[in-house]
Backbone as ProteinMPNN parsed JSONL, in Angstrom:
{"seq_chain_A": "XXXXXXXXXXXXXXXXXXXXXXXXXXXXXXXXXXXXXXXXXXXXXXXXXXXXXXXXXXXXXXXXXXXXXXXXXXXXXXXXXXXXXXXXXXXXXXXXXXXXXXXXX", "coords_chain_A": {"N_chain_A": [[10.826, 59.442, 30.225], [10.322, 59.789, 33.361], [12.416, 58.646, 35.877], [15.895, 59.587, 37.125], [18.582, 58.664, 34.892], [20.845, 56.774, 35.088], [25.215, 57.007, 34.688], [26.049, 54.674, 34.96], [23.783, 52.919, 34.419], [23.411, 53.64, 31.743], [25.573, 52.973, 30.177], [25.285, 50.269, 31.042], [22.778, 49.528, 29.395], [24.03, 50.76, 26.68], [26.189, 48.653, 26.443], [24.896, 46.184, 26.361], [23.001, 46.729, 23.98], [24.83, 46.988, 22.137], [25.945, 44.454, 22.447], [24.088, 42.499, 21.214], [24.724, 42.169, 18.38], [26.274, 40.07, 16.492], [28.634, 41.239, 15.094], [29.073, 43.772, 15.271], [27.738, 47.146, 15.611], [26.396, 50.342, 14.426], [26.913, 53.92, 15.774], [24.068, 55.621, 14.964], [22.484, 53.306, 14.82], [22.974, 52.355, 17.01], [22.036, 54.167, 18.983], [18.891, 54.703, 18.263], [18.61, 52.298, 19.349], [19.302, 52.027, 21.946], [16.923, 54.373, 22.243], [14.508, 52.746, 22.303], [14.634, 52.075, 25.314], [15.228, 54.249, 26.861], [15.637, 58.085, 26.749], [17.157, 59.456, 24.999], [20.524, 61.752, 23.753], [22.032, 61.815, 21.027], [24.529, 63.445, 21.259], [24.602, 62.798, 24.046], [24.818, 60.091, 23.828], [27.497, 59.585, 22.095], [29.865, 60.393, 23.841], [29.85, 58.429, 25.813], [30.286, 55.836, 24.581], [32.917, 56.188, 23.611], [33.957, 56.368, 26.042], [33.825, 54.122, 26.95], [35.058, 52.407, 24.769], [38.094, 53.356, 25.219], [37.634, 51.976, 28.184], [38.025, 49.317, 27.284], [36.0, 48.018, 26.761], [34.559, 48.128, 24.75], [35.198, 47.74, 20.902], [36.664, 48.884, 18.03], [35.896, 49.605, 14.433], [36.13, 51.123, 11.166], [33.712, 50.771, 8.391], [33.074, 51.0, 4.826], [30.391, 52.091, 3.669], [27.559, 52.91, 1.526], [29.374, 54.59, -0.029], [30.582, 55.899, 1.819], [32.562, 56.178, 4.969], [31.547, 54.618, 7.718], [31.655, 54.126, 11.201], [31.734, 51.316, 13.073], [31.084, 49.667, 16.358], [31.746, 47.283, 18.581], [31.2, 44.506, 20.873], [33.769, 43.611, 23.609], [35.518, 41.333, 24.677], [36.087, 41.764, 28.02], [34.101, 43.693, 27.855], [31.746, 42.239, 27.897], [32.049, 40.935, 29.956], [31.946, 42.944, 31.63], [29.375, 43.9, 31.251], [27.975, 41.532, 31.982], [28.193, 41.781, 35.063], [26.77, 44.03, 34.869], [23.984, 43.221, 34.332], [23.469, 41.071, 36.371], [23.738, 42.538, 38.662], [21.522, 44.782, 38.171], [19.28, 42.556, 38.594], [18.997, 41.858, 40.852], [18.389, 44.843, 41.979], [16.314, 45.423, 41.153], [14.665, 43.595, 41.824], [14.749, 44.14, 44.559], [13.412, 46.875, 44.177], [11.168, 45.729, 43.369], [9.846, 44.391, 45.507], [9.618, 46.883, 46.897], [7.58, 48.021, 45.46], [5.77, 46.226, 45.403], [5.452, 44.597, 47.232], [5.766, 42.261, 46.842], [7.938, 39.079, 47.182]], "CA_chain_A": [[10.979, 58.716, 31.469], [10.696, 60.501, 34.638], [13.626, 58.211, 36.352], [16.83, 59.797, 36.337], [19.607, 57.453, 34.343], [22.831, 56.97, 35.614], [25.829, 56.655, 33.923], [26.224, 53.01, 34.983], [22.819, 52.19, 33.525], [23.51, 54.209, 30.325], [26.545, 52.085, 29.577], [24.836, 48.834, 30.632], [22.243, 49.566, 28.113], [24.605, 50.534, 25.591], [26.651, 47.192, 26.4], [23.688, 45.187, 26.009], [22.571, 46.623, 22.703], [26.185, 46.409, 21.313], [26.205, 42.649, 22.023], [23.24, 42.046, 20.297], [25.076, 41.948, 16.977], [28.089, 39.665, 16.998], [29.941, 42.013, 14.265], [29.012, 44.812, 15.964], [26.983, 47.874, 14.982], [26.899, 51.66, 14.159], [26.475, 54.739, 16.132], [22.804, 55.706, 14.826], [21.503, 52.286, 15.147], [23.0, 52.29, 18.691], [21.299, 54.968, 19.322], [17.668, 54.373, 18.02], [17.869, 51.074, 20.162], [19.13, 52.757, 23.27], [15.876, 54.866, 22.644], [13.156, 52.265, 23.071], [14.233, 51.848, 26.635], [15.316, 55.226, 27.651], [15.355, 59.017, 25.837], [18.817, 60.105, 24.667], [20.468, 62.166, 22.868], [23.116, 61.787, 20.226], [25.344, 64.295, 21.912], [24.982, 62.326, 25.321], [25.568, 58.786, 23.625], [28.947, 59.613, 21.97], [31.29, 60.464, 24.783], [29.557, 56.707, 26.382], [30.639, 55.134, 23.085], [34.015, 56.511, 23.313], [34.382, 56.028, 27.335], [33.664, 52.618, 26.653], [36.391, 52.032, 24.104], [38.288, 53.44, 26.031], [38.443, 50.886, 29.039], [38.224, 48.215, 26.572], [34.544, 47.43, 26.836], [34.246, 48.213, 23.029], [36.233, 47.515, 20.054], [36.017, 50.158, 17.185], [36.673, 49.585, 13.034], [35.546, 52.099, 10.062], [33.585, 50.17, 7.455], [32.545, 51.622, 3.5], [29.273, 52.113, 3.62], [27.074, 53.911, 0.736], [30.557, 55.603, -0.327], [31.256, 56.604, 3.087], [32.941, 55.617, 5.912], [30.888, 54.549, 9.024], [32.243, 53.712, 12.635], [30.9, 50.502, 14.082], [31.263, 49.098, 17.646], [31.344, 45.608, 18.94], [31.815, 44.52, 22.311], [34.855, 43.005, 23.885], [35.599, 40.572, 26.28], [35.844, 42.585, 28.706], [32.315, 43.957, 27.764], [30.884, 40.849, 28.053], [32.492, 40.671, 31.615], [31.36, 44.205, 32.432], [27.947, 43.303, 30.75], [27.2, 40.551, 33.028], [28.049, 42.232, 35.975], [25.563, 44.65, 35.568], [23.025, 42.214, 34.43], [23.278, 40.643, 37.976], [23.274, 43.977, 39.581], [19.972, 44.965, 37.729], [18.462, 41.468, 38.909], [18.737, 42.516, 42.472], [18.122, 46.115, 42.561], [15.224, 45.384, 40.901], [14.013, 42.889, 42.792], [14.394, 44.959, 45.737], [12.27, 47.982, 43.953], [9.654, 45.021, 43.525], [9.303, 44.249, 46.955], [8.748, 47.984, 47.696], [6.64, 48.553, 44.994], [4.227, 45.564, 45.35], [5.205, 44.127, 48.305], [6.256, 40.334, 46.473], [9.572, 39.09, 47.143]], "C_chain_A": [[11.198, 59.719, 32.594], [11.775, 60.198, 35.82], [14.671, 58.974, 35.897], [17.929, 59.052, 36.068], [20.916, 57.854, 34.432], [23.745, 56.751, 34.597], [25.863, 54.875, 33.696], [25.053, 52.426, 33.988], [22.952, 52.607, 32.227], [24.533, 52.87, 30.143], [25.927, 50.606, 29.681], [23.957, 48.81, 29.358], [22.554, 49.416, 26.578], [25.311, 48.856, 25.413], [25.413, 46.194, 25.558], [23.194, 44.916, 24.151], [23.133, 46.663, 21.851], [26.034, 44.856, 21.017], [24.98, 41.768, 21.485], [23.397, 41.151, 19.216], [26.642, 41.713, 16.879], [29.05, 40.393, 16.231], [29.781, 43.412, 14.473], [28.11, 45.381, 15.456], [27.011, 49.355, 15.185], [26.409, 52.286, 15.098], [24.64, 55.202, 16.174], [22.169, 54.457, 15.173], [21.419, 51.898, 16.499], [21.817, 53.264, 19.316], [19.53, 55.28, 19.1], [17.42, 52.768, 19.168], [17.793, 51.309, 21.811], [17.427, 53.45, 23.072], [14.99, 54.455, 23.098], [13.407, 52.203, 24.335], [14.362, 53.125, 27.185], [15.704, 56.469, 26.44], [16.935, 59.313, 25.878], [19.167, 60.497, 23.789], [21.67, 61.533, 21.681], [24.613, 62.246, 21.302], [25.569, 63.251, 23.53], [25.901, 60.721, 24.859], [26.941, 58.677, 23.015], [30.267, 59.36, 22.913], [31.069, 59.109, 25.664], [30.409, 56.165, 25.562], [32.162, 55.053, 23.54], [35.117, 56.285, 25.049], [34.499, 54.564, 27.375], [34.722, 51.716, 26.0], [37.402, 52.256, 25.005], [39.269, 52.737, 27.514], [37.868, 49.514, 28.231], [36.971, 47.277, 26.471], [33.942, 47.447, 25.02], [35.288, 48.448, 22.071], [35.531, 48.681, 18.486], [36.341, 50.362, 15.673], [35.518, 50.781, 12.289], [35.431, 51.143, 8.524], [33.083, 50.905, 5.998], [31.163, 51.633, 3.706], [27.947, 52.985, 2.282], [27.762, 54.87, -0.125], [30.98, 56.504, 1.15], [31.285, 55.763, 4.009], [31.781, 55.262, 7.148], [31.466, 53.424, 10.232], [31.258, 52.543, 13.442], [31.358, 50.018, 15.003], [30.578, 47.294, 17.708], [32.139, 45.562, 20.395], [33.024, 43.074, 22.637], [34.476, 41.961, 25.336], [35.093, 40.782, 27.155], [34.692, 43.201, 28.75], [31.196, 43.352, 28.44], [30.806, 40.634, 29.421], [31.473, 41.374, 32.376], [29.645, 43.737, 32.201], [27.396, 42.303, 32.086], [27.239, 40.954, 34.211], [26.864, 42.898, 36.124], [24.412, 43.958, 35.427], [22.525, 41.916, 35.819], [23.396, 41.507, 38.931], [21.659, 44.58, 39.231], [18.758, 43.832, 38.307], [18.002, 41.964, 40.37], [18.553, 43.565, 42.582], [16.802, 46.39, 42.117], [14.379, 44.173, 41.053], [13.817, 43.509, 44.045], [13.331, 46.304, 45.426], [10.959, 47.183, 43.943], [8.993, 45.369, 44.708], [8.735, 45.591, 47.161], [7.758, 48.431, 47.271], [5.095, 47.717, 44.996], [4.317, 44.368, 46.318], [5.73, 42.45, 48.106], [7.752, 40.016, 46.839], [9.686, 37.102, 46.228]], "O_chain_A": [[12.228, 60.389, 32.667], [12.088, 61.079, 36.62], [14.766, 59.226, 34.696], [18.448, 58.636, 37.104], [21.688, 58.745, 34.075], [23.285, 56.309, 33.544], [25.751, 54.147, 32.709], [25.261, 51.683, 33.029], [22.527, 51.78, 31.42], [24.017, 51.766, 29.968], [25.975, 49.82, 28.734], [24.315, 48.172, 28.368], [22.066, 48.73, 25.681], [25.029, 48.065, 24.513], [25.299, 45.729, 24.424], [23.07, 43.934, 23.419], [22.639, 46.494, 20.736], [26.004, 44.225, 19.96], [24.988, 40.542, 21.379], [22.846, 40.085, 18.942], [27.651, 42.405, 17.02], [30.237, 40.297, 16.543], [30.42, 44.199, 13.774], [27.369, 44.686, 14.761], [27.671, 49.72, 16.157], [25.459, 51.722, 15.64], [24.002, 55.13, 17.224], [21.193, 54.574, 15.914], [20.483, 51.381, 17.109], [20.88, 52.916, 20.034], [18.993, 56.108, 19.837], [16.352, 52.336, 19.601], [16.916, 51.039, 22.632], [16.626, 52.952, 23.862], [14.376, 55.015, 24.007], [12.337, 52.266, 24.941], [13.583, 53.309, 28.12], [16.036, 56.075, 25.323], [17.659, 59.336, 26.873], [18.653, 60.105, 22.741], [21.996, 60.383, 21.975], [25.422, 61.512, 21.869], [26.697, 63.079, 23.992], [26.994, 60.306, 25.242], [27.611, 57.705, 23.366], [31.22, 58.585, 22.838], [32.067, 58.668, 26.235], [31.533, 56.03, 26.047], [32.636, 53.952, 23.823], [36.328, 56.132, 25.21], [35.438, 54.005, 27.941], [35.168, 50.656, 26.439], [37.68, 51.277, 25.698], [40.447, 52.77, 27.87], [37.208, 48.722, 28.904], [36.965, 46.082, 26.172], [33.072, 46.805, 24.431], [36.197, 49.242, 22.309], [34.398, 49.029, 18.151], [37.096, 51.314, 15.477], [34.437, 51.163, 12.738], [36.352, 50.837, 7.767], [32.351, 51.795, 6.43], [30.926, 50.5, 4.125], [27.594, 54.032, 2.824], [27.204, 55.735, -0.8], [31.589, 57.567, 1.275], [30.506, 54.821, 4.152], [31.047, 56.245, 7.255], [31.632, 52.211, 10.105], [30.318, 52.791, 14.197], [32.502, 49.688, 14.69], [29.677, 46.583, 17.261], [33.105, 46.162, 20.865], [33.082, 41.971, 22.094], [33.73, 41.88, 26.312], [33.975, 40.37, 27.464], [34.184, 43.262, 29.87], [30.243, 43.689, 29.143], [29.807, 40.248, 30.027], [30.63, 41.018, 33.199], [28.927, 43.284, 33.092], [26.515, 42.537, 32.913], [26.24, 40.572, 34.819], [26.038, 42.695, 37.014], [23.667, 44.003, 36.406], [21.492, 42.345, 36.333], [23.136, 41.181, 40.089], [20.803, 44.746, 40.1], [17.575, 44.146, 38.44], [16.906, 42.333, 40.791], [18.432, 43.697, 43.8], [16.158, 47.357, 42.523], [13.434, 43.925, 40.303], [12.723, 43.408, 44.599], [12.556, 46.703, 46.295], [9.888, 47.643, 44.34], [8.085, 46.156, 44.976], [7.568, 45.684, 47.542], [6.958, 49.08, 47.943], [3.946, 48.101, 44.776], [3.559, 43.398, 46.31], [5.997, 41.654, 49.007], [8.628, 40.871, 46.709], [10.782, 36.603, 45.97]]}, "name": "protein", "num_of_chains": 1, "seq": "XXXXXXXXXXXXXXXXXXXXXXXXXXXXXXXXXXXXXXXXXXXXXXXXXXXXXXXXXXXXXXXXXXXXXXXXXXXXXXXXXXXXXXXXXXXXXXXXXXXXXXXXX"}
């Protein structure tokens, strides 16, 4: 992607593809779904993850998995809150890139 991605939109993204899955879901799979919309790395999506918990936008348990532990996320309340905000911030800021880009409103 030649856009550059803000933090705000990183975290909405992540939000989004947290609340997907009402019992939450892991690190890697976060991260393969973040990819279809935008390129990221591992290394960048962690300290999101963990900013997120954080201010209470994500809730955080360690389940057995294969014989090993794995860390899954689910979103909170508060997520949900934050979540919709940006939702309805994305509606309009990209409605306004319409207009400039093709002139429709």
């Amino acid at each position: 992607m030649v856009f550059n991605t803000g933090s705000a939109l990183l975290d909405a993204i992540v939000l989004a593809v947290v609340s997907k899955e009402p019992d939450g879901t892991y690190g890697y799979k976060i991260t393969q779904d973040v990819r279809e919309a935008i390129e990221v790395s591992e290394s960048t999506l962690y300290p999101v993850l963990r900013r997120l918990q954080k201010e209470d936008c994500l809730e955080v348990y360690d389940m057995e998995f294969g014989g090993r532990n794995r860390r899954y996320y689910k979103i909170t309340d508060r997520g949900m809150a934050q979540l919709r905000l940006y939702h309805e911030e994305w509606k309009s800021y990209n409605r306004k890139i319409n207009i400039i880009f093709e002139g429709v409103k």
